[in-house]
N, C-alpha and C positions, 0 to 999 in steps of 0.2 A: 297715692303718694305715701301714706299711711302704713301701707304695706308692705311696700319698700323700704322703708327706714326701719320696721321689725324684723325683715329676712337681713338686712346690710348688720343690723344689730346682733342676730343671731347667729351671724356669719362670723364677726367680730370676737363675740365670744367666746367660738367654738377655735378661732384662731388663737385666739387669747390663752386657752384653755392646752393646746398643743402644744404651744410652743413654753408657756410653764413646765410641762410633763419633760420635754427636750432638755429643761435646762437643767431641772433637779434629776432625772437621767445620767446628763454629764458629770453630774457635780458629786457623783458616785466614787469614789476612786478606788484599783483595784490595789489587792493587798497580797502578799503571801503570809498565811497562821502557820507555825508550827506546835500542834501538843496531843494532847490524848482523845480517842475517842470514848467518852462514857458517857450512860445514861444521866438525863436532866437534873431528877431526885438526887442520885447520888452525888452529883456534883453538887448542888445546894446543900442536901440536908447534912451528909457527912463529910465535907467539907475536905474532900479528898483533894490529895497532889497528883495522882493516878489511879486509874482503874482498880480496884480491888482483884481481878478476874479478867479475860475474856469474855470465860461461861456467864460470869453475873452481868456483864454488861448485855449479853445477846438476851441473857432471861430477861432481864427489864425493858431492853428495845424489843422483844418478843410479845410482850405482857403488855405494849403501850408507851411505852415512858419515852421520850423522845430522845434522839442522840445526840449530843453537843458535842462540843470542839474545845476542852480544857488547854488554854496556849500557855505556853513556857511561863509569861509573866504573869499567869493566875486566871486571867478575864477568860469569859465563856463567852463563846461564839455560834448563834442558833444559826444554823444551815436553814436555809428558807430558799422558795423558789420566784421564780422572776415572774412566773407566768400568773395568769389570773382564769380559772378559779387556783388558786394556790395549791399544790401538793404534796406532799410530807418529804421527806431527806434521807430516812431511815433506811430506806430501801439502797440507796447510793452508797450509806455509810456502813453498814451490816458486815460486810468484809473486812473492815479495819476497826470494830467494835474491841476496845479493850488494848487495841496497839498506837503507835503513833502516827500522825500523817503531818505530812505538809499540804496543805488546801489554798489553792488559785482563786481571787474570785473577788466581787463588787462587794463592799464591806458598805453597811448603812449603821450608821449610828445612831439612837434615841433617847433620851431620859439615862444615860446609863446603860443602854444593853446596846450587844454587839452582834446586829445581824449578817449572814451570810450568803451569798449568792454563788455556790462552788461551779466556778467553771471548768477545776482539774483536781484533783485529789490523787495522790500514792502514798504509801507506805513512806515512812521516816524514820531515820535508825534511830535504837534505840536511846535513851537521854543517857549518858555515864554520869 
């Protein structure tokens, strides 16, 4: 009887444990970002409105630095992936390093930062 009540228990929690993952899942909501793609550094430290470069943003996503999503209204948007073990962005973004894009995709928020989950990314004209 003992045994039963620990597996119905384990069973419970593992139900329990699903159907939280379900809901904060749902509670994702998607978004469209429009703004620039530039390296992470440069967006912090030099507190740039746009890319300085193409070439400088590929050298720093070349060299490591990871590539962000600078949106119209200032906030920076880290491209992050759904899957678990997690994989980098850079590869996806590398093409539009230093231009603008519009990006599709599950926006999570935390403390302040703005993470991304890009389901579509292209090219966005230029800002006049």
């Amino acid at each position: 009887m003992k045994r039963i009540a620990k597996v119905m228990g384990a069973v419970s929690a593992v139900i329990f444990l699903c159907a939280s993952a379900f809901l904060l899942h749902g509670q994702q909501k998607s978004v469209s970002v429009e703004g620039y793609v530039l390296d992470s550094a440069c967006a912090f430290t030099k507190n740039l409105e746009k890319p300085i470069s193409r070439e400088c943003a590929l050298k720093c996503a070349k060299a490591g630095s990871q590539l962000v999503i600078l949106g119209d209204d200032g906030s920076i948007y880290w491209p992050i992936a759904e899957t678990m073990p997690a994989t980098g962005q850079n590869a996806r973004l590398l093409e539009f390093a230093g231009g603008r894009v519009t990006a599709k995709g599950k926006l999570y928020d935390r403390g302040g930062s703005h993470a991304l989950v890009i389901e579509q990314v292209a090219a966005a004209p230029a800002k006049k």
